[in-house]
C-alpha positions in Angstrom: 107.1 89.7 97.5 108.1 92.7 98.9 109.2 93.0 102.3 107.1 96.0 104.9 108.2 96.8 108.3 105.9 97.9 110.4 106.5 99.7 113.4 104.6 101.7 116.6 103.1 104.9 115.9 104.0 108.1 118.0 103.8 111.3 118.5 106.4 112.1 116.0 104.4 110.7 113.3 101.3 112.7 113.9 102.6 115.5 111.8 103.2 113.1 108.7 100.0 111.7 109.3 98.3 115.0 109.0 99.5 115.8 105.9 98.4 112.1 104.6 94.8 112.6 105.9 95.0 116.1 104.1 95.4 114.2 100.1 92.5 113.8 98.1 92.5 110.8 97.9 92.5 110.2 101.7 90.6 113.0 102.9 87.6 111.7 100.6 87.5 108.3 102.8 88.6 110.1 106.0 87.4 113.4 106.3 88.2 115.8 108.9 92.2 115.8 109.2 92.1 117.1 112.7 89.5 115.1 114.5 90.9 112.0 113.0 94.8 113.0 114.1 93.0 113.5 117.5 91.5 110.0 117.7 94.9 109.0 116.8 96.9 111.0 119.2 94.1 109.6 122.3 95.0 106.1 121.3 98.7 106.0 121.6 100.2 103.4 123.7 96.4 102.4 124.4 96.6 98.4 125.0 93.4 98.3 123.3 94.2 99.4 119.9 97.7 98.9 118.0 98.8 101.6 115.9 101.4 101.0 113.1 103.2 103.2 110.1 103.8 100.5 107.5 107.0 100.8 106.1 108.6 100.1 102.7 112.7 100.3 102.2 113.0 102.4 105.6 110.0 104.8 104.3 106.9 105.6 105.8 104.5 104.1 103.3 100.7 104.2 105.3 99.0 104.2 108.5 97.0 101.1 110.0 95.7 100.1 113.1 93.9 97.1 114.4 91.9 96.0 117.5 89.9 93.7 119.1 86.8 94.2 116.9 84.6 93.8 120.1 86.1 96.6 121.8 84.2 99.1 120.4 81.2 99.7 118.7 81.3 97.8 115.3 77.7 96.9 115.1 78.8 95.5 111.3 81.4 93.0 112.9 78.6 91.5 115.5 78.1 88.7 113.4 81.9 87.8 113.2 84.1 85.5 115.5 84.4 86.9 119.3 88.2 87.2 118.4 87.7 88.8 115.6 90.3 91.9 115.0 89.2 94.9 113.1 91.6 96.9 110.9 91.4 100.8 110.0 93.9 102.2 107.1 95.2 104.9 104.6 98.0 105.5 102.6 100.6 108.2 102.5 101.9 109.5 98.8 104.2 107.0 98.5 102.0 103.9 99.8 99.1 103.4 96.8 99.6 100.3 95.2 101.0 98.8 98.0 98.1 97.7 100.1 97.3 94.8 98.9 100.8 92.9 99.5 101.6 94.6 103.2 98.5 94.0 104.2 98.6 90.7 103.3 101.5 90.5 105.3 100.6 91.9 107.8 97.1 89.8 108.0 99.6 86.4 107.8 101.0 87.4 110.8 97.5 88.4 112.7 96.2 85.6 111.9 98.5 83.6 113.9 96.3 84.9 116.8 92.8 85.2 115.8 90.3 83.6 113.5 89.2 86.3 111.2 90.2 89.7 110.0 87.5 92.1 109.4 87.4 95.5 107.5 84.6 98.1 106.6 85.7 100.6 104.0 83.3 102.5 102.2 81.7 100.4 99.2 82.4 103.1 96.5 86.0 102.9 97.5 86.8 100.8 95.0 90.4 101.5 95.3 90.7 99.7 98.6 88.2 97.1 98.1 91.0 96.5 95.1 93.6 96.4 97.1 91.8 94.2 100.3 90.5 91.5 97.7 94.5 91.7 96.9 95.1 90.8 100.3 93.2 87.8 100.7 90.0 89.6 101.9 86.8 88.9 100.4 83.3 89.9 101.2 79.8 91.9 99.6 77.4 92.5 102.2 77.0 96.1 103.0 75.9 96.6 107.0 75.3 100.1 108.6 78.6 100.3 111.0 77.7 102.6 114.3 77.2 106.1 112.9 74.2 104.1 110.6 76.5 104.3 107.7 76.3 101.5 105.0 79.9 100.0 104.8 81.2 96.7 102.9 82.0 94.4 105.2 85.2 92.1 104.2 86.7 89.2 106.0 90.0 87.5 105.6 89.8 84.0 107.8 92.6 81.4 108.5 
């Protein structure tokens, strides 16, 4: 297995992370470039949320973060475990095809603290529902998450 680093996101990396939300096949999944580096850039160093570049070999490889899925409105997690944590993700150019093995890294190691590991991509994504079945996630009921969106719901559980 390969070995990912993952380290804390700043302000450096917003730049990088702009032009990663701006590929096709990102931008598709997570429109809107500039509100979403906004979200980003209001959640730095917020306790709440944990913001990470994956990396692979000392390069910057993708973008995830993860949170108490409680915290804010997930309306599709309600049904989970109270310390459920939610995860949010995309890839930079060099980064597809690796999702599925550090994200399964990184879900060993979060799972030391919590029960389950949630995630709600978008069902057509088949891409990342690839790559999160990869990871140990599984999962086929579609709920409507808080904008009344239908999104796949997926779980990965100790």
């Amino acid at each position: 297995m390969a070995d990912y680093g993952f380290r804390t996101t700043t302000g450096n990396d917003l730049s990088m992370l702009t032009g990663w939300l701006t590929q096709l096949q990102v931008s598709r999944w997570w429109p809107d470039a500039g509100s979403q580096i906004s979200e980003i850039r209001a959640r730095l160093g917020d306790p709440a949320i944990t913001q990470l570049i994956v990396t692979h070999a000392d390069t910057p490889i993708a973008f995830v973060q993860h949170y108490p899925a409680r915290r804010w409105p997930t309306p599709q997690f309600a049904h989970l475990a109270h310390d459920t944590i939610g995860l949010d993700m995309f890839s930079g150019p060099t980064g597809f095809g690796h999702g599925g093995a550090w994200l399964r890294q990184l879900g060993d190691q979060l799972l030391d603290n919590a029960s389950t590991l949630a995630l709600d991509p978008t069902a057509g994504n088949i891409r990342a529902v690839r790559a999160y079945r990869r990871a140990g996630f599984e999962g086929d009921v579609i709920r409507k998450d808080a904008q009344g969106d239908p999104v796949l719901v997926m779980t990965r559980r100790r």
